[in-house]
N, C-alpha and C positions, 0 to 999 in steps of 0.2 A: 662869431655871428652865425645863425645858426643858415641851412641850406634854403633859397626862395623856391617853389615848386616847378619843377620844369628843368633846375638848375643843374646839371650834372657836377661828382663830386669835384673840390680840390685837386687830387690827386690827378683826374685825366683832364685838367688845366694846363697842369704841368706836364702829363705826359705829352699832352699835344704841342706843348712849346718846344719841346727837347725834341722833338719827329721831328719839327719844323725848323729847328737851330743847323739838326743832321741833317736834313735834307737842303738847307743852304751851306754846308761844307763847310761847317764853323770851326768842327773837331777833325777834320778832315788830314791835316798834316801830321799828326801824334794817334789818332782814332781813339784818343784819352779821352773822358767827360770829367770833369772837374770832381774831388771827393764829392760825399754826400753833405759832409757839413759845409761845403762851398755853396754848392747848390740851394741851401735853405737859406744860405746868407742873399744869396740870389734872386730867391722867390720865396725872401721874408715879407713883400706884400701880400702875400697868396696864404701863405702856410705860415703857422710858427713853431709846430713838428717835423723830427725828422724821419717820424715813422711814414709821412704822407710825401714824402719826397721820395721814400724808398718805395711804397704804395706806386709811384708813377713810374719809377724803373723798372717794376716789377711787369707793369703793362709791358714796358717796351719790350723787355726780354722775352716775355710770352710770343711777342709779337715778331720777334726773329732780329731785331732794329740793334740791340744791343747786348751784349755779354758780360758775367761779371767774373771777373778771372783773381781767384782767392789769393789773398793778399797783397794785392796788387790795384782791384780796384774794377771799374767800368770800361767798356771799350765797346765803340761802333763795331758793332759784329760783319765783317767782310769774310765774305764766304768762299774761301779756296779751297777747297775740297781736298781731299786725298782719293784720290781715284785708284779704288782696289780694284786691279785688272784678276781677277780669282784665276783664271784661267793663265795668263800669261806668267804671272808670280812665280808660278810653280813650276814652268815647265825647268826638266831639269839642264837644257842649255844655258839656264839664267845661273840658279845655285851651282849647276857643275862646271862651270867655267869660274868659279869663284867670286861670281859676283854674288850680291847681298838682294834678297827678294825683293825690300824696299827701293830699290832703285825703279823697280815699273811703278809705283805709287806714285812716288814724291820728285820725279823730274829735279833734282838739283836742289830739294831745298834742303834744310838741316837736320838731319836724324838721329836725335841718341838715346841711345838703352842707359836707362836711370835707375840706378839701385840693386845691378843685376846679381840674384843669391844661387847662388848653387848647391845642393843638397841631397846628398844619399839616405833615403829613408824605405820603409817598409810602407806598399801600397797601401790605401786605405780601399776598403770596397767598392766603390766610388770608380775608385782609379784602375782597382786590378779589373772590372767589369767593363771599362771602357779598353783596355790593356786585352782584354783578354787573359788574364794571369791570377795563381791567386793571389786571395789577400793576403800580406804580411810577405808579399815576393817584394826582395828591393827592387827598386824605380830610382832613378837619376831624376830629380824635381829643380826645372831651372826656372826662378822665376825674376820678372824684368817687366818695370813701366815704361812705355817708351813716349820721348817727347820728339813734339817737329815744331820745327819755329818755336822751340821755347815751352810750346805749349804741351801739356799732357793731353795724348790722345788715346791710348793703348793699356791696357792692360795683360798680361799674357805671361800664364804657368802652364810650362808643357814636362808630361812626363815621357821618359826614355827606360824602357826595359834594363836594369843594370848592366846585365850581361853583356848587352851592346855599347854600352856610353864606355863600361870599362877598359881602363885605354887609352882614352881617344880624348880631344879635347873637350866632347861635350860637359866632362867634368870639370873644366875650366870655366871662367866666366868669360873670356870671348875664346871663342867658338873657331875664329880662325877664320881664313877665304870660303866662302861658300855656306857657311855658317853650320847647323846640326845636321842637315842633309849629306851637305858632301861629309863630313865626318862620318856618318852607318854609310855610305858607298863604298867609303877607304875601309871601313868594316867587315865588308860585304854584304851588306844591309840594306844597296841604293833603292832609297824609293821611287815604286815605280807605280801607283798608283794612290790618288787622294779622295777624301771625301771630307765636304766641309757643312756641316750642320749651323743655321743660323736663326736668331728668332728678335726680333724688339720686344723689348720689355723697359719698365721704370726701372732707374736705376736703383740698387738698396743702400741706403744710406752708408756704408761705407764704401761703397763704386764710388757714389758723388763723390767723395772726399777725399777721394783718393784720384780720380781725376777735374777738380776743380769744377763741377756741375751746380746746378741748382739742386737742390729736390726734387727727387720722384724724377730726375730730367729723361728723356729717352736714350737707352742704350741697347746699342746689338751685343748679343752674345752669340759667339761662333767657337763653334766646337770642332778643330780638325784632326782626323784620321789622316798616317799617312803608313800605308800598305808597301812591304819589301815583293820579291818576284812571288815567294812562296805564300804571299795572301798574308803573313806574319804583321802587326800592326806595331811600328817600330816609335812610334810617337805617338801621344795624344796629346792636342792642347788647345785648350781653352782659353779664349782671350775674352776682353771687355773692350768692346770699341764704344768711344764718343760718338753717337750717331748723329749727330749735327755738324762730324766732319770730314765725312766719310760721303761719295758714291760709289756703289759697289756694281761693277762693269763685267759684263760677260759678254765675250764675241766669241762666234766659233762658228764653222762651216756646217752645214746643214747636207 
């Protein structure tokens, strides 16, 4: 039956029922929403597609209300941030005592490096220009998703000047107490000075998919430098954060 004039579509029918189901804590105990084919069975009065069912989540996602997490399904999006303290991360009391950088972030909760590849290869231009070095110089290339709560949030390929990683665990896939840092200090490499480059942008279609996003969803790109005594750039790396789960914290005395 076609639309009466005035009448807004189907779809934010349904999206307004599903706001208003979440906002009386229906899904509240699981933060699951029922598949999409439940859902049409649900509001087969309304709809009898299942593209106008997805039409209605797609509002609520926009709309911050809910997330849809691949292969898994829909979920009340509850927002606990990861609180990137940039400044305290790094100082080296944190890594040179052997703790793990992620510990200022994530307060206790679950963190793990997914899939992490290890790899000696010859820089590509790209990498000996941010390296400083030339191209076709080995690079130690580690790369690793990292998940918290299960979830993927992280993306992150850092290179290491051969020279340096040789040796030392960073050739390894874990890295050890302290993680790549204190490894080039045991080197005598310790970093003692960072720079970290960042910018939002869409994510491209293989970020999303690799960390469970929508399309075009927002993503930070942060590019860090980290400088030994001699001004030498002993790391470069480039990560891909989920910007939807992330606030990025700066304190520092003036």
């Amino acid at each position: 039956m076609p639309r009466k004039t005035g009448e807004q579509p189907k779809y934010k029918d349904i999206a307004d029922d599903l706001r208003r189901r979440i906002d009386a804590g229906e899904f509240a105990e699981k933060g699951k929403l029922p598949p999409e084919r439940k859902l049409l069975v649900q509001y087969a009065d309304t709809v009898k597609s299942a593209v106008t069912v997805r039409q209605a989540l797609g509002v609520l996602r926009d709309e911050g209300v809910v997330e849809s997490r691949v292969g898994s399904g829909w979920y009340v999006l509850e927002w606990r941030p990861i609180v990137r303290n940039g400044l305290d991360r790094l100082r080296s009391d944190q890594w040179g005592e052997g703790k793990s950088i992620w510990d200022v972030d994530v307060d206790g909760r679950d963190v793990v490096p997914d899939g992490v590849q290890v790899e000696i290869l010859p820089a590509e231009v790209d990498v000996a220009n941010a390296l400083g070095i030339d191209a076709g110089e080995l690079v130690c290339r580690r790369d690793r998703r990292y998940l918290v709560d299960e979830v993927p949030v992280l993306r992150s390929v850092a290179y290491i000047p051969e020279d340096l990683a040789r040796g030392t665990r960073i050739t390894q896939a874990d890295t050890g107490a302290g993680g790549t840092y204190k490894q080039l200090e045991k080197a005598g490499h310790k970093p003692v000075r960072f720079r970290e480059d960042l910018r939002c942008r869409k994510a491209l279609p293989a970020e999303a998919e690799d960390l469970g996003l929508a399309a075009a969803a927002p993503v930070v790109e942060l590019v860090r430098y980290a400088y030994d005594v001699d001004e030498r750039i002993v790391e470069v790396n480039r990560m891909i954060l989920d910007a939807s789960r992330y606030l990025f914290r700066y304190e520092f005395d003036s």
